[in-house]
C-alpha positions as CSV (number, residue, x, y, z in Angstrom):
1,X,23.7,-76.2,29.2
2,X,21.2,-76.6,26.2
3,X,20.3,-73.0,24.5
4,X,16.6,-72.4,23.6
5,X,16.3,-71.2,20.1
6,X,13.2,-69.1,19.7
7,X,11.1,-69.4,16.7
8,X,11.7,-66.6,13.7
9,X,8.9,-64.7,13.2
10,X,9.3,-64.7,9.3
11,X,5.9,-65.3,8.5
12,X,4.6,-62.4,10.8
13,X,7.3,-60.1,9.2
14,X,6.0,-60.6,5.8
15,X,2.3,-60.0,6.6
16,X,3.3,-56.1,7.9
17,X,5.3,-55.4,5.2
18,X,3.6,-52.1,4.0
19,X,2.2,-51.4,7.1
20,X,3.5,-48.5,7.6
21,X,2.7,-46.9,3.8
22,X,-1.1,-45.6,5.4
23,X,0.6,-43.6,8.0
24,X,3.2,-41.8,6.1
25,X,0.5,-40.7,3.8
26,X,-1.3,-39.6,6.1
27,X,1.3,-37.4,7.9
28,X,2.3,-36.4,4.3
29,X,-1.0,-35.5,3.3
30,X,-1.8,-33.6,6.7
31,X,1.4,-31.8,6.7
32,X,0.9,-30.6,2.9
33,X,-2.3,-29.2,3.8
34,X,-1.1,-27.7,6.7
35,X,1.7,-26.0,4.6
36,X,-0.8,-24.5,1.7
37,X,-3.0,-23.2,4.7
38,X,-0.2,-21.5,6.1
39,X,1.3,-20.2,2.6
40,X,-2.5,-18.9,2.0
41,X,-2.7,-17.1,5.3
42,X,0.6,-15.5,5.2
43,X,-0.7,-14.6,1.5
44,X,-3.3,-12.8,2.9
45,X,-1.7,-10.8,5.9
46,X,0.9,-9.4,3.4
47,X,-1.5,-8.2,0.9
48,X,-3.7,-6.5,3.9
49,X,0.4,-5.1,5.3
50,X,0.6,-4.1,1.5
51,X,-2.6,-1.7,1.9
52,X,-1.5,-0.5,4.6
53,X,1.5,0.4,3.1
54,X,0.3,2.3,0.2
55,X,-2.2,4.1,2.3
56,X,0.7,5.5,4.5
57,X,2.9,6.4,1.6
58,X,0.0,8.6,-0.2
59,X,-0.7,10.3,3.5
60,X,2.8,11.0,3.2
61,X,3.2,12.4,0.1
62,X,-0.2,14.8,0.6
63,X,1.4,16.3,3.8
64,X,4.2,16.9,2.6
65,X,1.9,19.2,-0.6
66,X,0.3,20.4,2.2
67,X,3.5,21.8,4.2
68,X,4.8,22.8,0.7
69,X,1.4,24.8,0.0
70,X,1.7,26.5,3.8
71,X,5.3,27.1,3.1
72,X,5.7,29.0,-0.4
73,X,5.7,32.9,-0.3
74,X,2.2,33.8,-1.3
75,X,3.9,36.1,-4.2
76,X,5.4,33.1,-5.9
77,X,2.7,30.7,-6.1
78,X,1.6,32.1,-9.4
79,X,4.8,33.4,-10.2
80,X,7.0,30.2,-10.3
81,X,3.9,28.0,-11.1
82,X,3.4,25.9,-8.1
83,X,-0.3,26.0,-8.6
84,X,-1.4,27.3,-11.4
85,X,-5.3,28.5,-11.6
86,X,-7.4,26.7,-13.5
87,X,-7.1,22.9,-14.5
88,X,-3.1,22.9,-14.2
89,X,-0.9,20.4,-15.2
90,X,-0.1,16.5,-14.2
91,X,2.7,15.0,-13.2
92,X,4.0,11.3,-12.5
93,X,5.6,11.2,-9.3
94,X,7.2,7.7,-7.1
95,X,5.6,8.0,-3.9
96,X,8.0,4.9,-2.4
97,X,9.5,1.3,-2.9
98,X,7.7,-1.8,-1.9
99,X,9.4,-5.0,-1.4
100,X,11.3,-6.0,-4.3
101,X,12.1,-2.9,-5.0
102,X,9.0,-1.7,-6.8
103,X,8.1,1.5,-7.4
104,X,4.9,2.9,-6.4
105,X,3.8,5.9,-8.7
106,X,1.0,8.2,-8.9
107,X,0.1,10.9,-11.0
108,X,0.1,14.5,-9.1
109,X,-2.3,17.3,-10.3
110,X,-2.0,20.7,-8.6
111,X,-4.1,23.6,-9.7
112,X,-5.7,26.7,-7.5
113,X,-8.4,28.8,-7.9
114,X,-8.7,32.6,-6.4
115,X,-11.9,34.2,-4.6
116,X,-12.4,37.4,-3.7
117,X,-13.4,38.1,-0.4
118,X,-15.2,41.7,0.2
119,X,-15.3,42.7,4.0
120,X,-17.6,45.7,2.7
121,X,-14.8,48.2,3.4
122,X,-13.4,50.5,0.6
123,X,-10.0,49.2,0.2
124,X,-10.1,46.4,2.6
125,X,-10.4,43.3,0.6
126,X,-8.5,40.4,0.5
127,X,-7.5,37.8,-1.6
128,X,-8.4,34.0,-1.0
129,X,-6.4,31.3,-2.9
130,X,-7.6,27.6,-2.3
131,X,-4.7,25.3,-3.3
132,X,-5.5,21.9,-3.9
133,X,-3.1,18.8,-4.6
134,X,-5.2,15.7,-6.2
135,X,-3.3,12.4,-6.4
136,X,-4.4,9.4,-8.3
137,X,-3.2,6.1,-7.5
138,X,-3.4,2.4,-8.7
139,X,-4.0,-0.3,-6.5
140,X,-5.1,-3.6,-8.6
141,X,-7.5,-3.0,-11.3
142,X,-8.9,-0.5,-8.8
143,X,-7.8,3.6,-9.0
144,X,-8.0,5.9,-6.3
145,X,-8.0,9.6,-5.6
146,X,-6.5,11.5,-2.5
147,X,-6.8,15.2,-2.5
148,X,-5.6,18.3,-0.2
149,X,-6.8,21.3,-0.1
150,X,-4.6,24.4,1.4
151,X,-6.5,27.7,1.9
152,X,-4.2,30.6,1.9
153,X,-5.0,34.7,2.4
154,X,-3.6,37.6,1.4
């Protein structure tokens, strides 16, 4: 029995040497640009989630100044200096954490001012307190202001 020897292909073998080099770039360079676009998108929903964020934490922190301002006895709101009339003071408060564990601060002005309310009847008028909570925030190079205002009677 006689075996058949086929021919090597040596010389074919050494003309597609490197054949293969275009398409690996190519997948290489596809699947890095697919990787930045996805790194830049994913960029962008968390800074939008981020805005969100903040915005929900300042809500927060105003109704909760607005409970407070419902909540203290009307004789103590000058008294203990919750709101004090005219300009009043500020105050740095922390609102929250973001991720990382970053704080989120703002500064916290309350002040009140008092009107007198005359119902034209001796002896009958009442007092009128407006009690307003201003907080001032920094998002970016951008700052923002949120404000509450309580009305209370006496």
């Amino acid at each position: 029995m006689t075996v058949m020897r086929l021919p090597r292909p040596t010389r074919r073998l050494r003309r597609e040497r490197g054949g293969l080099l275009p398409e690996v770039s190519v997948a290489l360079a596809a699947s890095a640009f697919l990787a930045l676009f996805v790194l830049r998108s994913s960029m962008l929903v968390l800074h939008s989630n981020q805005w969100v964020i903040l915005q929900t934490m300042t809500d927060a922190w105003l109704t909760g100044e607005t409970a407070l301002a419902s909540r203290v006895p009307f004789v103590s709101l000058k008294e203990d200096g919750f709101w004090p009339a005219g300009a009043g003071a500020e105050r740095a408060v922390t609102l929250g954490r973001l991720a990382a564990d970053r704080p989120v601060t703002a500064t916290l002005r309350r002040f009140s001012v008092e009107e007198p309310v005359s119902h034209g009847i001796a002896g009958a008028d009442t007092r009128l307190i407006r009690l307003h909570s201003v907080l001032t925030y920094q998002v970016g190079d951008h700052q923002y202001v949120k404000t509450r205002t309580t009305v209370r009677t006496e």
